[in-house]
C-alpha positions as CSV (number, residue, x, y, z in Angstrom):
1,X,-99.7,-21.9,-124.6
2,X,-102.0,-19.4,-123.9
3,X,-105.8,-19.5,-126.2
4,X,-106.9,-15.8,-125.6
5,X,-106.4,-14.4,-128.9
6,X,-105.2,-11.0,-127.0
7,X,-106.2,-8.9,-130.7
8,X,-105.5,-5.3,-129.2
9,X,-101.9,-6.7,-128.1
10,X,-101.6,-8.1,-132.1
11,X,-102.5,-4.1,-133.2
12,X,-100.0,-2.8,-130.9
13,X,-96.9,-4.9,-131.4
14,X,-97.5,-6.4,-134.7
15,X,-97.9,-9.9,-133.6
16,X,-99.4,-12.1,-131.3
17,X,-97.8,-12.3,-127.8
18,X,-98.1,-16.1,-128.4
19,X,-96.5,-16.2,-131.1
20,X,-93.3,-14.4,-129.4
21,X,-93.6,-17.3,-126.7
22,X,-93.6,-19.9,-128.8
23,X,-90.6,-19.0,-130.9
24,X,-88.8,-18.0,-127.4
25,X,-89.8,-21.7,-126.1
26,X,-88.2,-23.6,-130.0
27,X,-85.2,-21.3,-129.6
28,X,-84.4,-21.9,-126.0
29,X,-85.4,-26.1,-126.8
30,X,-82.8,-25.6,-129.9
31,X,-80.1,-24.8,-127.4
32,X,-80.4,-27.4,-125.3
33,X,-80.4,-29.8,-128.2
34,X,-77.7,-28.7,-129.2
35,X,-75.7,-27.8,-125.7
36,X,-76.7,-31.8,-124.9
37,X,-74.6,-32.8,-128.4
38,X,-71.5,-30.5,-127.3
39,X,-72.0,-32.6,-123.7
40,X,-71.9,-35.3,-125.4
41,X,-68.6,-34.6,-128.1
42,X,-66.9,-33.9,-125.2
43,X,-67.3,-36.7,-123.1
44,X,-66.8,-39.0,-126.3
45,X,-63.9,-37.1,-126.7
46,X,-62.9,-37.4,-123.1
47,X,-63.4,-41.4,-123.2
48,X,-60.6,-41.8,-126.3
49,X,-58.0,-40.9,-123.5
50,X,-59.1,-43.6,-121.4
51,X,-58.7,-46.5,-123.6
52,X,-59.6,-49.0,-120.4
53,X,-62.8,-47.4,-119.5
54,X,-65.9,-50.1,-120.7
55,X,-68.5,-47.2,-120.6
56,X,-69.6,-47.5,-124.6
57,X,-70.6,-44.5,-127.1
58,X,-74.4,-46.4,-127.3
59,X,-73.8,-46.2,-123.7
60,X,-73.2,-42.4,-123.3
61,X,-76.0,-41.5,-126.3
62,X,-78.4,-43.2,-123.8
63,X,-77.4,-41.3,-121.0
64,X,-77.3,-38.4,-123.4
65,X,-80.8,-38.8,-124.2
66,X,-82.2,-39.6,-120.8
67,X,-80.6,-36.6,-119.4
68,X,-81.8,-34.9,-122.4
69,X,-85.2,-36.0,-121.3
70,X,-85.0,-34.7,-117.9
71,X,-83.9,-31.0,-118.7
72,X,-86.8,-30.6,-121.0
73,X,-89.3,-32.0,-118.5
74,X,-87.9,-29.7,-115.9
75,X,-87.7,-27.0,-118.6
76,X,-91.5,-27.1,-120.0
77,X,-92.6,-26.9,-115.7
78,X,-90.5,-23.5,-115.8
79,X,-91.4,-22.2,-119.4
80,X,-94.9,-22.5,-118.9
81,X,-94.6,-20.5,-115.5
82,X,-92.2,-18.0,-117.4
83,X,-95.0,-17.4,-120.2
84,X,-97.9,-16.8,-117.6
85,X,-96.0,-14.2,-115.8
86,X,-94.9,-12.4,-119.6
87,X,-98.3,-12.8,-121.3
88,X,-99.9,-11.3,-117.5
89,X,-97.5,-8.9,-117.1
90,X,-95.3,-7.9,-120.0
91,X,-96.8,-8.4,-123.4
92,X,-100.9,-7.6,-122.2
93,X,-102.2,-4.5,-122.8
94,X,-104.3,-3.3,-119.9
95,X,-108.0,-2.6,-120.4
96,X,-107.9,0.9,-119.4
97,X,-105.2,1.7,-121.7
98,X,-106.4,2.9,-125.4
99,X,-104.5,2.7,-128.3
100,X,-103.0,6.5,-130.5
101,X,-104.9,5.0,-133.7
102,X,-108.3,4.3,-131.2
103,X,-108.5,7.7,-129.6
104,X,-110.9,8.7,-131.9
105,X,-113.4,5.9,-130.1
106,X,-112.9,7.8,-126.9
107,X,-113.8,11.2,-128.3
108,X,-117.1,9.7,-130.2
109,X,-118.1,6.8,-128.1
110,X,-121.2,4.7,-129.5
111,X,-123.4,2.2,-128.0
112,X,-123.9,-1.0,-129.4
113,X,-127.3,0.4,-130.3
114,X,-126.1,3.4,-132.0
115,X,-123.6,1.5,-133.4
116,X,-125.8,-0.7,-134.6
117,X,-128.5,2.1,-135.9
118,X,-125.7,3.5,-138.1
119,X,-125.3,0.4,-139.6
120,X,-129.3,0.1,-140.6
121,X,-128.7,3.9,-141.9
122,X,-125.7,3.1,-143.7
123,X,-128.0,-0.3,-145.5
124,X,-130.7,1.9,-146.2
125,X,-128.6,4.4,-148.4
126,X,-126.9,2.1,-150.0
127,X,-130.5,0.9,-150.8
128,X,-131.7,4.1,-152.0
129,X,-128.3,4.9,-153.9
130,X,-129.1,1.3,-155.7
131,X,-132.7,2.0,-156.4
132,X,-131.5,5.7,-157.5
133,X,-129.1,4.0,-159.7
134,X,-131.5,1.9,-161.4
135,X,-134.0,4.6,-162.2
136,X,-131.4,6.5,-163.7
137,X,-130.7,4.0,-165.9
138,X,-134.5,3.4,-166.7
139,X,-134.6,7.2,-167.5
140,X,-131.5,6.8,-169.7
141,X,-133.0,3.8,-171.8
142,X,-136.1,5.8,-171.9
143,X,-134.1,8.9,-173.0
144,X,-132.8,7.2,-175.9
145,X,-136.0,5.6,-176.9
146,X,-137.0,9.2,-177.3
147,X,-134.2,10.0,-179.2
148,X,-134.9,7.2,-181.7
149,X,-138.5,8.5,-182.3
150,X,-137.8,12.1,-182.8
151,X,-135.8,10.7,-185.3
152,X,-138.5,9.0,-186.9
153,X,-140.8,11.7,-186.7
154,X,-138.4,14.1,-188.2
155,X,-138.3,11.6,-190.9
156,X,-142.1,11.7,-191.5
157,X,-142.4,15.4,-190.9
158,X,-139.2,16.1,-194.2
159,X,-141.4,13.0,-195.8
160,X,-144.6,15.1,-195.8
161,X,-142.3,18.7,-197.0
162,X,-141.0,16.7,-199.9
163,X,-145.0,15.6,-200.2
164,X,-146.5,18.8,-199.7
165,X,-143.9,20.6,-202.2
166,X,-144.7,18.3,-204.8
167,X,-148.4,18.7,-204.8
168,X,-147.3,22.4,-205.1
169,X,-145.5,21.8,-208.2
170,X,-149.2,20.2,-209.4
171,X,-151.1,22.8,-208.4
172,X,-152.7,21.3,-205.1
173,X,-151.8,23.0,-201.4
174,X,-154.6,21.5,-199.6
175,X,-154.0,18.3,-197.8
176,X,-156.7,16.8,-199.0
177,X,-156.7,17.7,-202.6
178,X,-153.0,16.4,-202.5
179,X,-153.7,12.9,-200.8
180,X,-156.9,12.6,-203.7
181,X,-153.7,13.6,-206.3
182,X,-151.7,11.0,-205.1
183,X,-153.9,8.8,-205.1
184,X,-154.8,9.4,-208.5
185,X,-151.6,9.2,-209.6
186,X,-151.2,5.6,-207.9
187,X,-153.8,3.7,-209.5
188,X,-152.8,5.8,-213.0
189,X,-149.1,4.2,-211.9
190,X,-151.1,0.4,-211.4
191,X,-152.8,0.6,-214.6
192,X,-149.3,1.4,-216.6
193,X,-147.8,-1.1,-214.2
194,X,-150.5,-3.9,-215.5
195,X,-150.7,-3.1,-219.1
196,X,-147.0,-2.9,-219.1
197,X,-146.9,-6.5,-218.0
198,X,-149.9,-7.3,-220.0
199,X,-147.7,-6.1,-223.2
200,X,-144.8,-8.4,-221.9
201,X,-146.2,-11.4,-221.3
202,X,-147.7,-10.6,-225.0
203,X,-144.4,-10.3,-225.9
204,X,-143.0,-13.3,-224.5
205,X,-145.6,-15.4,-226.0
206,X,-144.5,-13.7,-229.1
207,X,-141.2,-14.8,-228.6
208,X,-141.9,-18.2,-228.0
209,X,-143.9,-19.0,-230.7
210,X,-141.6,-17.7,-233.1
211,X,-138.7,-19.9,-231.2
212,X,-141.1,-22.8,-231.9
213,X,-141.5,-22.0,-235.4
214,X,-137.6,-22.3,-235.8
């Protein structure tokens, strides 16, 4: 069998030319297999009528064989001459012929260079595409990070209206004034908040005496 892969012959009939030898050489080998075996019914056959022949059936299968032996030695000689001429002849594509599906080679024919400088461009968009792709992505994260501060800072600013309307209700507009109100009120709010615990814990011990008086 031939080793030339013979690809362009593959595109054009679907499969490789040696493959097609290969299953013509099993099929034609099947045959005589099996031609030798109707040979050889026969002449079994042929022997029952002559009852005082001494010619034995392990006899004839030997001869079968040997015969057998011979036709496919003589066979391989002419198969492998019979497969040169097809693969040279029949089943090659010559090297001026072009395939219908290459034509479009022949109309924009490319160098191995420019080939090859296609490629490089085709690497370095993908590249840029990639690097593209991760900024966007950068600028999306940061684009939500933004998002989640304007939030915030809408927060603070409705947290300072609520401020500044209060100190309105007290009498105080001026951002100064009102942070010197609140904080005013804070350490009024601590002192409460201390002699409130101060009364509990008065309380408590109160409570615990009169529990240890019972």
């Amino acid at each position: 069998m031939s080793v030339n892969p013979m690809a362009y012959e593959a595109q054009f009939f679907g499969f490789t030319p040696q493959t097609c030898m290969m299953r013509v050489y099993i099929a034609f080998q099947d045959y005589l297999f099996e031609t030798m075996l109707v040979v050889e019914s026969v002449i079994l056959k042929k022997l029952v009528a002559f009852p005082d022949c001494k010619i034995s059936p392990f006899q004839i299968r030997k001869s079968t064989e040997k015969f057998l032996l011979f036709m496919k030695e003589h066979f391989d000689k002419l198969f492998s001459k019979m497969e040169e001429v097809l693969l040279q002849l029949v089943l090659n594509i010559p090297e001026n012929v072009l395939l219908p599906e290459d034509k479009v080679h022949e109309q924009y024919p490319y160098s191995k260079e420019q080939f090859q400088a296609l490629q490089d461009e085709v690497s370095q968009l993908q590249q840029q595409y990639k690097a593209e792709a991760s900024a966007g992505q950068a600028l999306r994260a940061e684009l939500e990070e933004q998002k989640a501060v304007r939030a915030e800072l809408e927060k603070i600013l409705q947290w300072f209206d609520g401020l500044e309307n209060i100190c309105r209700e007290h009498g105080t507009s001026n951002f100064k004034e009102s942070f010197a109100f609140l904080t005013q009120n804070s350490k009024k709010l601590q002192d409460v908040l201390k002699d409130v615990e101060k009364k509990s814990n008065k309380i408590k011990k109160h409570d615990q005496f009169l529990e240890w008086k019972c």
